[in-house]
Phi, psi and omega in degrees: 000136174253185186221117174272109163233107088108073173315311208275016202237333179308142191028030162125025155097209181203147231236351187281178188128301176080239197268323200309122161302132169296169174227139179244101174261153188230356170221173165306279187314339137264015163282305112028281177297345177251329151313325213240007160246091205320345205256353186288139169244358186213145212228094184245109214271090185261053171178139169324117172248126185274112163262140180267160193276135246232111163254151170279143177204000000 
């Protein structure tokens, strides 16, 4: 499992986005729907999230 603890908070944060409201997601489906929704700019994960895991077949 990996673990993200707050990368983007590293050396004064971080400025992209612009104006956009953020999307505050709390599971994989809705991280999952905000990856794959072209207008977000911006992804604020406010919970431990389990991504499953991708078999090649």
């Amino acid at each position: 499992m990996m673990r993200f603890h707050g990368w983007a908070s590293q050396n004064g944060g971080t400025t992209g986005g612009g104006t956009a409201q953020e999307t505050v997601v709390t599971d994989y489906a809705q991280l999952k729907a905000a990856l794959q929704n072209t207008a977000v700019k911006g992804i604020n994960a406010s919970a431990t999230i389990t991504v499953p895991a991708i078999t090649e077949g």
